[in-house]
Structure formats: C-alpha cells, structure tokens
VOGU-3710 file (C-alpha; in Angstrom, 3 decimals, decimal comma):
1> xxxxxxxxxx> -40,408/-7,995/5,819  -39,556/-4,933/8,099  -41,137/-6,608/11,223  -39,338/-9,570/10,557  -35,592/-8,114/10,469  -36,808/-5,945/13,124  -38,328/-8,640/15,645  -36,145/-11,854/14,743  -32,882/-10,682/13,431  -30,704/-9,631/16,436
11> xxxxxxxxxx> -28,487/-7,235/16,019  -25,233/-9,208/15,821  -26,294/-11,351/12,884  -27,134/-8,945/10,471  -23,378/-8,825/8,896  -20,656/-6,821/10,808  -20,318/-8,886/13,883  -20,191/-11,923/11,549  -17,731/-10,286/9,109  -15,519/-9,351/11,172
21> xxxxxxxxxx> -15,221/-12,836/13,106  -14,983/-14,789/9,795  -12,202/-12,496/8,267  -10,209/-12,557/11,217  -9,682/-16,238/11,137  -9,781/-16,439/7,449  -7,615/-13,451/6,314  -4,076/-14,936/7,273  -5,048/-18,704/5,967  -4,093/-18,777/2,177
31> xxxxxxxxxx> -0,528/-17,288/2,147  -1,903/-14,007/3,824  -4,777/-13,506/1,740  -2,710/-12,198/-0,914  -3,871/-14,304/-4,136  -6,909/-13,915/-5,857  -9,278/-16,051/-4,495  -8,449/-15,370/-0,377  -8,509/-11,924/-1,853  -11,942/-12,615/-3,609
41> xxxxxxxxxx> -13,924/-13,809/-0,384  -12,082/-11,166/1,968  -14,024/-8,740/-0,265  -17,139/-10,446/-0,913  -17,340/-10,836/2,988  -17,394/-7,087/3,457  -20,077/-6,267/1,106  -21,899/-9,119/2,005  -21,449/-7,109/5,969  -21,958/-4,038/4,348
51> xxxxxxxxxx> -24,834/-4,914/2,140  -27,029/-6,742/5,414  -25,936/-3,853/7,765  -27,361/-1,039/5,446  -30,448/-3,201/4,180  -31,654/-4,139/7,717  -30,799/-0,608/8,671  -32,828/0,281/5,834  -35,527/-1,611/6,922  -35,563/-0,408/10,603
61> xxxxxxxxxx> -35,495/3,210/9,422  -32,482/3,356/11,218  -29,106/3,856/9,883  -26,221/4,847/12,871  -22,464/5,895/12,223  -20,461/5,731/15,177  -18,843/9,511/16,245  -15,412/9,682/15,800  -12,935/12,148/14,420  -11,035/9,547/12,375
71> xxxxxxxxxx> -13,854/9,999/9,741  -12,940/13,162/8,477  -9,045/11,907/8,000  -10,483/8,917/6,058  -12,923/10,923/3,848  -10,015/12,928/2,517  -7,923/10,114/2,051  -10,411/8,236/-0,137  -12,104/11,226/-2,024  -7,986/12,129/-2,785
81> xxxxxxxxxx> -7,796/8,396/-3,893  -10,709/8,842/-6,215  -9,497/11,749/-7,696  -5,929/10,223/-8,240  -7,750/7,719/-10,803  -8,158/10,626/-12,941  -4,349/10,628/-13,840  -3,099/6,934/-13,625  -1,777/5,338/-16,193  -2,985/2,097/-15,740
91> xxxxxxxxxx> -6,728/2,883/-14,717  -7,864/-0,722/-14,391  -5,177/-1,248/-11,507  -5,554/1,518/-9,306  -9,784/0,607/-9,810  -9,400/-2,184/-7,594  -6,892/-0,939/-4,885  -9,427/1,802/-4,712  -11,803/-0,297/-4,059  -9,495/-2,559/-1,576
101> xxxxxxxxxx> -9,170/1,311/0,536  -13,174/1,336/0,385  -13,705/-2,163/1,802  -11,277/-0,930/4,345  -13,119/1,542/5,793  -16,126/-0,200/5,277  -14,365/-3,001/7,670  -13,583/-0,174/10,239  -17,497/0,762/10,484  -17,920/-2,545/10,860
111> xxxxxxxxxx> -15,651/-3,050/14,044  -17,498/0,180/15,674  -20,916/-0,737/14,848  -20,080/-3,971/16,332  -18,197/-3,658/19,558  -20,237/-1,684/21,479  -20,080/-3,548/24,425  -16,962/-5,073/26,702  -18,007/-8,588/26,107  -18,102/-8,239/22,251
121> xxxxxxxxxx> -14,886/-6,472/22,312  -12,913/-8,976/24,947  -14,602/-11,972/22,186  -12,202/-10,484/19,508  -9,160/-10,118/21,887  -9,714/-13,413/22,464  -9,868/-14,421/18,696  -6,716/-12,547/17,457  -5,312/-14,801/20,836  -6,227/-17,519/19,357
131> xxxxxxxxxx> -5,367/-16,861/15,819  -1,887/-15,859/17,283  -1,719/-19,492/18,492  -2,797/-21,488/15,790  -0,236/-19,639/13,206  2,738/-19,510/16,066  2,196/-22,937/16,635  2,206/-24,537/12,845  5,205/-22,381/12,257  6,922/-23,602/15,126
141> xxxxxxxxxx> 6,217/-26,881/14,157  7,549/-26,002/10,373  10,892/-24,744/11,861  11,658/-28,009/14,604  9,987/-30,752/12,566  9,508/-29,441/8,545  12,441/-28,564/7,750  12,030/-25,157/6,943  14,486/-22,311/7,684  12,442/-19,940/8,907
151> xxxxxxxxxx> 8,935/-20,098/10,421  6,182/-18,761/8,433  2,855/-20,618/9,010  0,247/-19,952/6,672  1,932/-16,716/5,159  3,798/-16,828/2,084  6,424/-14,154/3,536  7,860/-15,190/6,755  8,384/-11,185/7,170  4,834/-10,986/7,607
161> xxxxxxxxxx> 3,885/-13,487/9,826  6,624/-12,480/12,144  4,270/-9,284/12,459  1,644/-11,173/12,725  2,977/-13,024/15,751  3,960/-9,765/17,276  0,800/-8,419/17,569  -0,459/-11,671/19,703  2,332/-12,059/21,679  2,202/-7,884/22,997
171> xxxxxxxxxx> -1,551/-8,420/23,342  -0,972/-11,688/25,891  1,987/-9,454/27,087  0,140/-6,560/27,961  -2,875/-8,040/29,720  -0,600/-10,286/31,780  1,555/-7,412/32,499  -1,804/-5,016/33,696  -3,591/-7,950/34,849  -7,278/-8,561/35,526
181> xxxxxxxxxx> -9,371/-11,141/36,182  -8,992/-14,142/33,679  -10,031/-16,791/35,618  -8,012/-20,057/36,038  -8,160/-20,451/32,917  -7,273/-17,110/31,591  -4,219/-16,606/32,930  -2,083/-20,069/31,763  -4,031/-19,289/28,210  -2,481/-15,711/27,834
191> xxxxxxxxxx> 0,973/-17,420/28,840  0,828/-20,048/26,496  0,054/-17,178/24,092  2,755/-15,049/24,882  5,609/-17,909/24,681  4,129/-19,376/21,101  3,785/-16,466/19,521  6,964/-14,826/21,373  8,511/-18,025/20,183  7,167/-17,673/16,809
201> xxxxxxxxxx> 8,741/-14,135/16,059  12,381/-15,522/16,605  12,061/-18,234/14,923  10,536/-16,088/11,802  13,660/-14,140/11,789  12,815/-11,185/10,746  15,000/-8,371/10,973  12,086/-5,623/10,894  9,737/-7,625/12,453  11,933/-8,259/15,442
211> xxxxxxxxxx> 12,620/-4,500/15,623  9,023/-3,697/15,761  8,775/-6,020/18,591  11,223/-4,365/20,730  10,287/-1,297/20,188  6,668/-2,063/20,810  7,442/-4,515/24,038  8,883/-1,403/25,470  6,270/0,754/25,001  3,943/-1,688/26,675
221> xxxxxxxxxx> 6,644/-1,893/29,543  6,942/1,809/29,632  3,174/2,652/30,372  3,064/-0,148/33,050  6,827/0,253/34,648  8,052/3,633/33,313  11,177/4,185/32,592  13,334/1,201/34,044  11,967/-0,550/30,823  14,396/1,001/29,258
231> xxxxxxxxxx> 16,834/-1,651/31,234  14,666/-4,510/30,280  15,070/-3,104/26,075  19,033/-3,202/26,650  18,706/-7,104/28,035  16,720/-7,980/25,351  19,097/-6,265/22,751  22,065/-7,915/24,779  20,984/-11,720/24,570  19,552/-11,462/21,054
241> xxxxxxxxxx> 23,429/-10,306/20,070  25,277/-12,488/23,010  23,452/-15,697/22,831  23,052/-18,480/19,995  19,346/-17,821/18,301  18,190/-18,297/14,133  17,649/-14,600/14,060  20,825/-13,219/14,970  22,426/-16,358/12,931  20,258/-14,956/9,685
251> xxxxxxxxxx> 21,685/-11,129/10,652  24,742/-12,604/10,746  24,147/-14,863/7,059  21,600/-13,197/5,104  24,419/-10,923/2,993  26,480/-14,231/2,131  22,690/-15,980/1,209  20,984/-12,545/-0,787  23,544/-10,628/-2,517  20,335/-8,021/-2,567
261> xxxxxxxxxx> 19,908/-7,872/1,077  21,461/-4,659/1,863  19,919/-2,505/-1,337  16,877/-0,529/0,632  18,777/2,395/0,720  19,235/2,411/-2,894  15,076/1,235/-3,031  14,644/4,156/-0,906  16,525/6,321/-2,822  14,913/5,007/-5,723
271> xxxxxxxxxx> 11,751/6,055/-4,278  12,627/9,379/-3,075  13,630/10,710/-6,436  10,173/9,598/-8,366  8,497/11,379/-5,161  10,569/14,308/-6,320  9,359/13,139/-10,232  5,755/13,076/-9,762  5,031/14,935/-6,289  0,958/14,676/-7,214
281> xxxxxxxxxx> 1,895/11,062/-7,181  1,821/8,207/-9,759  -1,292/6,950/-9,093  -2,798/4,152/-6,931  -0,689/0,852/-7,060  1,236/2,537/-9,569  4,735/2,079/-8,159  5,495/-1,992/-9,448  4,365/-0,251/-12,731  6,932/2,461/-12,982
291> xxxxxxxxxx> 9,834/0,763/-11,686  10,926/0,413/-15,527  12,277/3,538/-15,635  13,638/3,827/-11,703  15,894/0,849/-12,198  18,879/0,598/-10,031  22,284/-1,005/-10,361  23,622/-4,182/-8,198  27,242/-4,170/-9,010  28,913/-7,392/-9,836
301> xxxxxxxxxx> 25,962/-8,668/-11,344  26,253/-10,465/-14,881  22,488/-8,488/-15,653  23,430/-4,690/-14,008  20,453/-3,014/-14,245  18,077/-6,860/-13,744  16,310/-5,474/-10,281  13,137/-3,135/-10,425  11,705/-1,701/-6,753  8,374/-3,099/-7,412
311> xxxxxxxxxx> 7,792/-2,323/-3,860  9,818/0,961/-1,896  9,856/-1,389/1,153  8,918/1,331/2,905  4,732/1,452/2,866  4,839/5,597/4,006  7,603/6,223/0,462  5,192/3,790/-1,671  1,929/5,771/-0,491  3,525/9,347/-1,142
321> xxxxxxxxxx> 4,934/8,034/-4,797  1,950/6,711/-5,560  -1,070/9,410/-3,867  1,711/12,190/-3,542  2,746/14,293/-0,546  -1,052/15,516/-0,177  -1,921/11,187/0,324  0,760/10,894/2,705  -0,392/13,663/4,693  -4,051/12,271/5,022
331> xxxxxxxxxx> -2,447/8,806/5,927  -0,401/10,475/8,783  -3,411/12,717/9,818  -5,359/9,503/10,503  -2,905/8,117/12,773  -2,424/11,624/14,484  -5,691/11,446/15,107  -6,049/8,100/15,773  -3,550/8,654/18,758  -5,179/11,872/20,237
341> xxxxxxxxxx> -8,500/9,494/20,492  -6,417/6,913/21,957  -4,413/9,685/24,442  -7,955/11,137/25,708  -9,156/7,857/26,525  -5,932/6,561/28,734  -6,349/9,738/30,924  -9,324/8,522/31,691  -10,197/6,337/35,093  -9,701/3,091/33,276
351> xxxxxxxxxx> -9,934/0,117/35,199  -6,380/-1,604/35,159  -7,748/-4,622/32,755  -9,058/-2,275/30,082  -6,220/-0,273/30,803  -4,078/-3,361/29,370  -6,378/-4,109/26,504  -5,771/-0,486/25,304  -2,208/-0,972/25,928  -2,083/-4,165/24,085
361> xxxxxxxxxx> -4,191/-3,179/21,181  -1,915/0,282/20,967  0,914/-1,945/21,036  -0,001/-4,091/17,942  -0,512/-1,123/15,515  2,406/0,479/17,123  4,545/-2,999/15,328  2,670/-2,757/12,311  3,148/1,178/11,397  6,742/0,422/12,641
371> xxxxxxxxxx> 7,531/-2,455/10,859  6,007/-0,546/8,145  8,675/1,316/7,667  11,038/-1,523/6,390  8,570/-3,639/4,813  5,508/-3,784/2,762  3,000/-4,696/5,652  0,175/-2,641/4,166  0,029/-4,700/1,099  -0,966/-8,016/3,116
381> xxxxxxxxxx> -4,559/-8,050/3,223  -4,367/-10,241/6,772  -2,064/-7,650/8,315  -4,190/-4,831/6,968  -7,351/-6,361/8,534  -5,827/-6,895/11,670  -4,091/-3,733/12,033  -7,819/-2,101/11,473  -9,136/-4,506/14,029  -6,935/-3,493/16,480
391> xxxxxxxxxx> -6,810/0,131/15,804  -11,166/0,098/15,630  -11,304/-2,031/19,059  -8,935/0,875/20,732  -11,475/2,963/19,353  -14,694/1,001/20,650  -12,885/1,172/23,927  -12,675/4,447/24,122  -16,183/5,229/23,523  -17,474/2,337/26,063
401> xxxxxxxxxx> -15,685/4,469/28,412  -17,163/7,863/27,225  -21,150/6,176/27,054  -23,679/8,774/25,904  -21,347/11,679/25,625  -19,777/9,136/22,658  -23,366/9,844/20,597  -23,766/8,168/17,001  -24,281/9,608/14,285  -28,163/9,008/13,076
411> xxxxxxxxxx> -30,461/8,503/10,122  -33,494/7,732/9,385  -34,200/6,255/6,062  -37,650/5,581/5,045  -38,175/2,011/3,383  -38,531/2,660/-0,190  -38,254/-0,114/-2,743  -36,020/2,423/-4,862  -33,593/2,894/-2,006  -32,939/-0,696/-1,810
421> xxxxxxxxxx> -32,764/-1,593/-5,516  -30,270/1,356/-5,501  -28,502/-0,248/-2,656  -28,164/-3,490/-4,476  -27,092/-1,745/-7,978  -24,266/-0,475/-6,042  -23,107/-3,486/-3,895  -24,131/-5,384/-7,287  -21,184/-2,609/-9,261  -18,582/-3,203/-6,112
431> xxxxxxxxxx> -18,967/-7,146/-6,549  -18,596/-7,380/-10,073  -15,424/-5,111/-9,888  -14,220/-7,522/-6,416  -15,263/-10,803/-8,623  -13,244/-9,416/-12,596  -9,322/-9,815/-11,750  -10,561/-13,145/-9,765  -12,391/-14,340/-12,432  -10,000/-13,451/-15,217
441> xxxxxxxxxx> -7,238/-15,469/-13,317  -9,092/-18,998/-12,967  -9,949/-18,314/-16,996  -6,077/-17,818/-17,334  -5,259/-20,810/-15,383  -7,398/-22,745/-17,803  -5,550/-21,629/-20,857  -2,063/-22,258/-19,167  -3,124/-25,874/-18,548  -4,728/-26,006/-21,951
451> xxxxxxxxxx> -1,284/-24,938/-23,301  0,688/-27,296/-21,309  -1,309/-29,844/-22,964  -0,611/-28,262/-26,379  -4,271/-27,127/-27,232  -3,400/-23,884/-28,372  -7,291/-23,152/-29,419  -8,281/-24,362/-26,082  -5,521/-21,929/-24,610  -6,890/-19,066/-26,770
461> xxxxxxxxxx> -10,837/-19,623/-25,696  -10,147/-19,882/-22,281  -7,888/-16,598/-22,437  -10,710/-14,873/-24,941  -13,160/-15,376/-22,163  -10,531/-13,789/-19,256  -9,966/-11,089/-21,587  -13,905/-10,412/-22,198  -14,351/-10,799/-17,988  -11,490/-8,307/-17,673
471> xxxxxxxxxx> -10,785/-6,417/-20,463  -8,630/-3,836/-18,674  -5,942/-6,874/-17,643  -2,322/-6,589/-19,612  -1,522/-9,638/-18,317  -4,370/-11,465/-20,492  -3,492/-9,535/-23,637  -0,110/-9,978/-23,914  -0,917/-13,862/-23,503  -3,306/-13,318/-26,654
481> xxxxxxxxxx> -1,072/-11,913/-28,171  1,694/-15,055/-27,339  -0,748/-17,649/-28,401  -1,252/-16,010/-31,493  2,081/-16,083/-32,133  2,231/-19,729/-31,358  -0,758/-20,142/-33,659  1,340/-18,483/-36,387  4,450/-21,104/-35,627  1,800/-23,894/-35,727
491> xxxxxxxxxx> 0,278/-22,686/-38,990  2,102/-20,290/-40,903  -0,586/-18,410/-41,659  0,302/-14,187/-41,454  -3,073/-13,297/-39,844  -2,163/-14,562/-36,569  0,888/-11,775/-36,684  -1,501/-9,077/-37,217  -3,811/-10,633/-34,449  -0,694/-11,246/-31,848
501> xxxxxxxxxx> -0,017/-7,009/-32,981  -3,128/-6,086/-32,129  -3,664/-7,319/-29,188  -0,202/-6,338/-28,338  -1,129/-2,560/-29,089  -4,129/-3,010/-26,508  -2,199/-4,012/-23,648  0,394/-1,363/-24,426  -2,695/1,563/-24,019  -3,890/-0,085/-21,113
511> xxxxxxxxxx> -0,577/0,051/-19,340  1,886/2,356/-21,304  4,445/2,154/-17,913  5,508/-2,016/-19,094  8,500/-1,045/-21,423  8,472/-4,935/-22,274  5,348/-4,665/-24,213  6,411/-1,800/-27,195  9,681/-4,642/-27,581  7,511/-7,248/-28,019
521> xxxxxxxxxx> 5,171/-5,558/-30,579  8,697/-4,271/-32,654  9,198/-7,727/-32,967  5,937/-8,896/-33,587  6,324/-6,254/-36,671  9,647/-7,584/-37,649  8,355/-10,728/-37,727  5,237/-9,801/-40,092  7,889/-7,863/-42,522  9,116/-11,346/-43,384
531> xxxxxxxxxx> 6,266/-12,773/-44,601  6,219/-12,853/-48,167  2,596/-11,964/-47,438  3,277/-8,969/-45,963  5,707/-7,902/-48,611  4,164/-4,948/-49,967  3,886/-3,602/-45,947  7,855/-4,119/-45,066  8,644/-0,446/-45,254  5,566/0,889/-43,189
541> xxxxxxxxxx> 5,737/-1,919/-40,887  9,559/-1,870/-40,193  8,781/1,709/-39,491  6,147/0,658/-37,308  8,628/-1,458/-35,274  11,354/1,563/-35,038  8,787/3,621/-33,275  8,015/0,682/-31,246  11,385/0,254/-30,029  12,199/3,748/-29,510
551> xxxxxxxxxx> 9,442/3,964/-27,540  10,553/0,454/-25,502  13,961/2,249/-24,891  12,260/6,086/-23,294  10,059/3,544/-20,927  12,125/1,430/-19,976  16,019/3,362/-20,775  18,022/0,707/-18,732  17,456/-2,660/-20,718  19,571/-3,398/-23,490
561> xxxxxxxxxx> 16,985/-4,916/-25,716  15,405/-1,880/-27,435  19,197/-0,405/-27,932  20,086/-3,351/-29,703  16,868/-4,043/-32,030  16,380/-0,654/-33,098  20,668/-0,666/-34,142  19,873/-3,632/-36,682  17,406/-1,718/-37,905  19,243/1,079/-38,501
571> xxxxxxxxxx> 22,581/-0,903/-39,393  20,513/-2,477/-42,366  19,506/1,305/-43,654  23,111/1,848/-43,288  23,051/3,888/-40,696  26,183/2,423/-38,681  26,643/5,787/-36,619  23,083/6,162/-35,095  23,640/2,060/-34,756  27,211/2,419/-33,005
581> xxxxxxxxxx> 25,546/4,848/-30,573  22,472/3,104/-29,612  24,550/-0,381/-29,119  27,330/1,742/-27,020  24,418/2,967/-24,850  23,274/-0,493/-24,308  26,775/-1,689/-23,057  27,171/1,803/-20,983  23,899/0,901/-19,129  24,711/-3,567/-19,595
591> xxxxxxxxxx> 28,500/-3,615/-19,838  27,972/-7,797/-19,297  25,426/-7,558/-22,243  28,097/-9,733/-25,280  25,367/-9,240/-28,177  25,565/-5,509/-28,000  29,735/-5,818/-28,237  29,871/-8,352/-30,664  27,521/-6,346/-32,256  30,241/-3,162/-32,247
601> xxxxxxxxxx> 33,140/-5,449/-33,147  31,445/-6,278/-36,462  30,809/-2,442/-37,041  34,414/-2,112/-36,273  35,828/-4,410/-38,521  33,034/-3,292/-41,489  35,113/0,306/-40,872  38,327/-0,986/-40,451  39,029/0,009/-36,710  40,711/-2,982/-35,834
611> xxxxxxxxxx> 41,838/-1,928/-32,588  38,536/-1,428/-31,192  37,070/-4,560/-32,455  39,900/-6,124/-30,589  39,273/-4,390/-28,112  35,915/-5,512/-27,562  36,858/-9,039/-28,595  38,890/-9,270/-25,362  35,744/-7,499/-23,604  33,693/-10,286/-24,722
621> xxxxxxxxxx> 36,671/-13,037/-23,311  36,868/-11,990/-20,327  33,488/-11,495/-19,393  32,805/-14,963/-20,287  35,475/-15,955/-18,213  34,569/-14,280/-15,551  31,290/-15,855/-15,509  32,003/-19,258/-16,660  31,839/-21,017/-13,361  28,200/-19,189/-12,600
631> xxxxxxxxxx> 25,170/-21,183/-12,471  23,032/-18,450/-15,256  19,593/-18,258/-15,769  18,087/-17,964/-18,966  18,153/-13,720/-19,070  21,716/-14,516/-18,068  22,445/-16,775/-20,572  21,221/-13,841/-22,729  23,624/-11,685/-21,629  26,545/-13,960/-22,672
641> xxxxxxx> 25,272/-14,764/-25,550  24,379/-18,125/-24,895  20,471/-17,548/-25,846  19,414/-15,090/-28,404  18,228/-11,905/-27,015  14,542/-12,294/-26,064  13,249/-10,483/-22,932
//
C-alpha cells in the first residue's frame, strides 16, 4: 500500500488540489452554501482533503506544513474558540461553528500545500474568473429577462453575491490594469470578466457591496497609478449619484420599501452594549441566541419591540460579542499579519503580471473585510471560502517568490496501523458532528410533510429519530413537544401534556437564551391544570407555570406575553396589584399590545376607577383606528386583539 500511494498517486490527486477546485465552483451554487445540505458536502469535502492529504502523507512518512507566520494568529484564535465552549449556553451550537473555524483552516493548508507552483496558482485565478462569470451572467440575465429586482444569481442574499462579483471583477481589473501575457485569448476573456461581473455588482444593488468596490477599485488603481486614482474614485462617485442606475434608484427607495433599513446604528448599538455585558464574550454563534434580551424599538410599529439583531451586521461587533475582545484581537492579528506577509512580498522584484495577481487577490479580501463591516459576509460559507482562497493564493505567491528561504515545516511519521486507525477515529468524530444538524433536518422535513398530511404519529417518528440523530437540537424538541400537544387535541388523553412538558423542559436546558420556550411550557402547565386528570396537581403545577413565566419575562423582558400570563395567574389568587403592575409593564414595553389594556380596564372597573378604565378604553379605540387600514400579520393581529395571545 505505501509503494502504491507513493509511485501512482501524484501529488495533486491525493485531496487538497481536488478540494479546493470542487468547493470553489460548488460553494456559491445552492443559495451560497448556506443550508444544510451545500453546508453538509462543503464539509465533508474538506475532511475528505484533509483525511487523503494526512493518510498518504502518512504513508510516505512525510507530513509538510507550509512556513508562515499566519499560523500562530490562527492557533490562538481556535484554541480561544475551544475554550469559549466551556461557557456557552447553548453548547450544541457553538460545537459546530467550531468546527466550521476548523475546516477553515484546514481549507487554508489546503490552498498552501497545493499552490506551490505559478501554473497551479494562475489555474485558480482562472477558476474564481470563471465562477465570477457564470454567477454575473445568470444574475444579469435574472435582472433584464426574470423579472427580478435585483440581481442575485445563485445566492439567496443579493448583498452577497454583489461581493461575490466584486472580487472577480477587481481580479480581471487588476491583471488588465498590470498586464502580462494572456495570449489572444486572455486578454478579451479578462474583459468580458471585468464588464459581467462589473455589471453584475450594479445591478445587485448593494449599498455595502458597492462601497467595498470603490474602495477596493482604488486601491488597485492606487498601486498601479498612484495617487491620480483618487480622480478616477470622485468620477465614479459622481456618475453613480448624477446618472440614472438601479443602485442609486434603490439608495434613493429602499427607506420608502424597508421601514427597517436605516436601524444598524441602533443594531450596532445593540451590539456594543452586550460587548460591554459579556466582554469574555457570549460564546460561539451565540449572538441570534441572545438577541431576546437586546431587543430594540422601531417606532411606529403596531409590535414595538417585534425586531431581534440576530446578526450585528457588522461581522468584527458579532465576533467580539460572541469570542470577546481577546477573539477580536486574534481575528485582527491574523489580518495584521496577513498584510505584513503580503507587504514583504510586493517589495520584492515581482514581475509586473504577478505583481497584478497580488494586487488583484489583495484587492478581493480588501472588499470582503470591508464589506464586512456592514454586512454579515463571514457567515456565507461561499464568501468565506473564497475570501480564504484568495487570501492563501497571496500567500502561495509570496513564497514562490521567496523559494527555499520559504522552507516547510517537516515530519516524518512512521506508518503505523495505530496512527491511521487514530486518524480515521478522528475524521470519523468530525464527520459525524458535520453529518448530525444535516441529518436531523431531512428527519424534520419528513415529519413536517407527515404533518401536512395529518399523520401526527408519522410526524412524531420521523421527529423521534431527528431528535435521537441530534439530541442537542431545540428546534426538534420544541416540535416534540408541539406534536404532543396535537396528539393531546386529537385524543384527549393527559399523558401527551406531560410528554409535550417534558420535552419542553429539555429544549429549555439545552438553550436557556430562547425566552419563547419557558412561555410555552407555562402554558403547557396551564393546560395540564385543567384536566380533571390532573386535578389533584393544579396547585403544584400552576406554580410550576408561574416560575415558568417569570422566568420567560427575565429572558426575554421586552415581549408582552409572560407579563400578561403570569397577571391572570395572579389576578385569579387575587392578587390585582402584582397583576396591575406586571400588565402596566407589558403596555410600557408594547403600548399597541390591546389584551394587556383591556386587561387593566377590567381591573379598573373590578376597583371602581372608572376614569382609568376609560381611559384605557379610548387607548384601545384609537389604536385600532390607527391601525385599521394596515395589512397585520398574525403577531399583529395579536396585538389588537384580533387573535388570542399566542407567541
């Protein structure tokens, strides 16, 4: 077996070279690769790269790390990341974007080990071209001939693929720009590249994304033409304000389409004071979790406090809220020393071609960690990957220029059966946790269409299985818990309620941040204290739902619901002055919520204050007028009383 990988395999086929090629044209193709199967095979890929580089390595006694200082930056960041799993909340979650940073790096290795050579590394420049033309063109052909208002191609977010776009267009830019030796062919190519994809990021219309292009076209145009680029940034500001386009006709509609448009401050805000909260951080993927108790209002809004930041929309506030100031630090320290790599190598006696490849690549991650800034870009697996790609190739480059003073790291392994059953065991451990949220989902999606069908028992296998794949997923146990209740409807029989509550209590101690889940079980308990066969239980388990609710109103302080549960339950002790002051909390936080104020009128009037239950009466009329022309959804319809509460 050793002579064979050492005497047929050649060195590009045993994983990275192959990995690398494959993600880069599959990454973007399902909506980004931001659902769970793209997501699934992204990561699979990379062991599969990893796994066949360290076996054949393995094999060959011979196990190389290419020399750079970015390691050292990385190790901190991850071992940090590790250590941050000690204290999240929600342990199953920040699991697997801890293993998303691992499969990272491992992607980085990859890019050194592989392009080691200029014709390996111009074969990728030439695939992220390529790539850059096959997404710029469908989305130009979704804009002109689908109908659709902004461009998007195959991503789900048309934020994202306008960042996408930018990174081929400054690459075809750049090497046009420095020029070289394409060929005949070569040079119309990286023209027709440059106007699709240039093409593409207008018609996207993205506000940050076209700000990271500017910023990063004159940085290319700066290191070629020095500073009269400056001139060409003004033009380009000029005619993007002066002339007709879609994205200065979006600037000019988006706060008339999204009355949200205009809140990052507030999200930034937002984020800046649980940074102040938690400066250790929240843990790993933490922040959508937490945003119950970081709500923020949108005035004028029937539901006030209805928005939660489930991203900052800012990727450097998300990473410091989530791995604290010390993560944030690491993060920057890679790209400081990412750039004094980069810096060493361009005051070096690069021929002008390579001297626009490092340009061009430089360029690309300069629009992604700039667009960063205003937009979640590190949470798209396709943008990741390609920022990486870039960022490694710069790299590569700079160490094709350096040649033996650039000296790998070696090792020299002897082939042991142990050592490669232990390899397996752990690439065996990394798959399982890649293949359990991906898993759980398609069982989920078999219960939902079981339940659409009406086959609750179906519904319940299918989500008993997900729940047994992944038993650390809320999502799965509060749809136990649903089905159980549906089971109890269907039946009447009271042991589905103390099934639904128990599975109900597990997903609330596997993520205790969801302040929907402790409302839920209060009613769950409410419910059960009806039963006739739970008759004996109606003090301990109305007690049960009082703690449940108080405890749904300190996670999650802003929604009404808690407030105005746990004031029944206290009106029917007869308790009206701890229930008058949880139901005027609800309407301080909700003044739109009518439940809560009809609510207070009929404490009023059981006191005799009939001013203020007039007083609220005419609160209640004129909200509803108001709002009686609005089109409401169903938590709207809440609000106004039109729907019983039921979050």
């Amino acid at each position: 077996m050793n002579k064979l990988l050492t005497e047929r395999i050649p060195a590009s086929l045993t994983g990275p070279c192959l990995a690398i090629g494959s993600l880069t044209v599959f990454a973007p193709l399902i909506e980004g690769g931001t659902t769970q199967l793209p997501v699934l095979i992204i990561r699979l890929i990379l062991l599969l790269g990893l796994g066949g580089w360290l076996l054949v390595g393995l094999c060959r006694s011979t196990l190389s790390i290419p020399r750079t200082g970015l390691w050292w930056p990385i190790a901190a960041l991850l071992g940090w990341s590790g250590f941050s799993l000690m204290w999240s909340p929600y342990t199953s979650v920040s699991l697997q974007w801890f293993l998303s940073l691992l499969l990272y790096a491992v992607f980085f290795l990859m890019i050194l080990l592989t392009a080691d050579r200029e014709r390996r590394l111009q074969g990728f420049l030439f695939l992220i071209l390529l790539m850059g033309i096959f997404e710029g063109g469908l989305g130009i052909i979704q804009y002109l001939w689908s109908g659709e208002p902004r461009a998007k191609g195959t991503f789900f977010n048309p934020n994202f693929f306008s960042t996408y776009e930018t990174v081929s267009a400054l690459l075809a830019i750049s090497l046009l720009w420095f020029g070289g030796e394409y060929g005949k062919i070569g040079k119309p190519f990286l023209i027709v590249t440059a106007t699709i994809s240039g093409t593409a990021v207008i018609l996207a219309q993205s506000r940050g994304g076209a700000a990271a292009f500017l910023i990063a076209i004159t940085a290319v145009g700066y290191f070629k033409y020095g500073k009269s680029t400056l001139f060409l940034l003004l033009i380009l500001i000029l005619g993007t304000i002066l002339f007709p386009n879609p994205l200065k006709q979006r600037v000019m509609d988006v706060g008339k389409q999204d009355p949200y448009a205009y809140t990052r401050i507030e999200i930034w805000e937002d984020a800046t004071k649980r940074l102040r909260d938690h400066p250790m951080g929240i843990g790993l993927g933490m922040y959508k979790y937490a945003s119950f108790q970081y709500r923020f209002p949108i005035e004028d809004a029937i539901v006030r406090y209805g928005k939660r930041a489930e991203t900052a929309h800012n990727e450097y506030l998300q990473l410091a809220v989530e791995l604290g100031i010390a993560g944030l630090a690491f993060f920057l320290l890679s790209i400081a020393v990412w750039t004094t790599e980069i810096t060493r190598t361009w005051k070096t006696d690069l021929p002008q071609q390579s001297r626009g490849q490092l340009v061009g690549l430089c360029a690309g991650v300069l629009a992604s960690i700039v667009h960063a800034t205003v937009d979640s870009v590190f949470h798209e697996p396709a943008l990741v990957l390609l920022l990486i790609l870039e960022g490694g190739l710069a790299v590569a480059l700079g160490k094709q220029v350096y040649g033996t003073q650039a000296k790998p790291w070696c090792f020299s392994p002897s082939y042991h059966v142990t050592r490669v059953i232990l390899i397996l065991v752990a690439l065996g451990a990394m798959a399982y946790l890649a293949i359990q949220p991906a898993a759980a989902w398609l069982l989920v999606n078999q219960g939902n269409n079981a339940q659409a069908e009406h086959d609750t028992v179906s519904a319940m296998k299918w989500y008993r299985y997900a729940s047994m794949v992944d038993p650390g997923a809320t999502a799965v146990r509060d749809g136990l818990a649903r089905l159980c209740i549906q089971r109890f409807s269907e039946t009447g029989a009271p042991e589905w309620l103390e099934q639904a509550a128990s599975e109900m209590a597990v997903a609330m101690a596997l993520n205790p941040l969801d302040g929907r889940l402790p409302y839920r079980l209060g009613t769950i308990y409410l419910l059960q204290a009806e039963q006739p066969a739970w008759a004996a239980h109606k003090i301990s388990l109305t007690a049960q739902a009082t703690q449940a609710f108080e405890k749904s109103i300190s996670v999650d302080p802003f929604s009404p619901f808690g407030y105005f549960e746990l004031s029944k339950l206290y009106r029917g002790k007869g308790d009206r002055t701890s229930a008058q002051q949880l139901l005027e909390q609800a309407i301080t936080y909700e003044p739109n919520f009518i439940p809560a104020r009809v609510a207070l009128m009929d404490l009023a009037r059981e006191i005799g204050h009939t001013d203020v239950a007039s007083m609220q009466l005419t609160a209640i009329q004129t909200i509803r007028w108001k709002f009686q022309d609005w089109t409401l959804t169903s938590m709207e319809q809440q609000f106004l009383g039109i729907q019983p509460p039921k979050p």
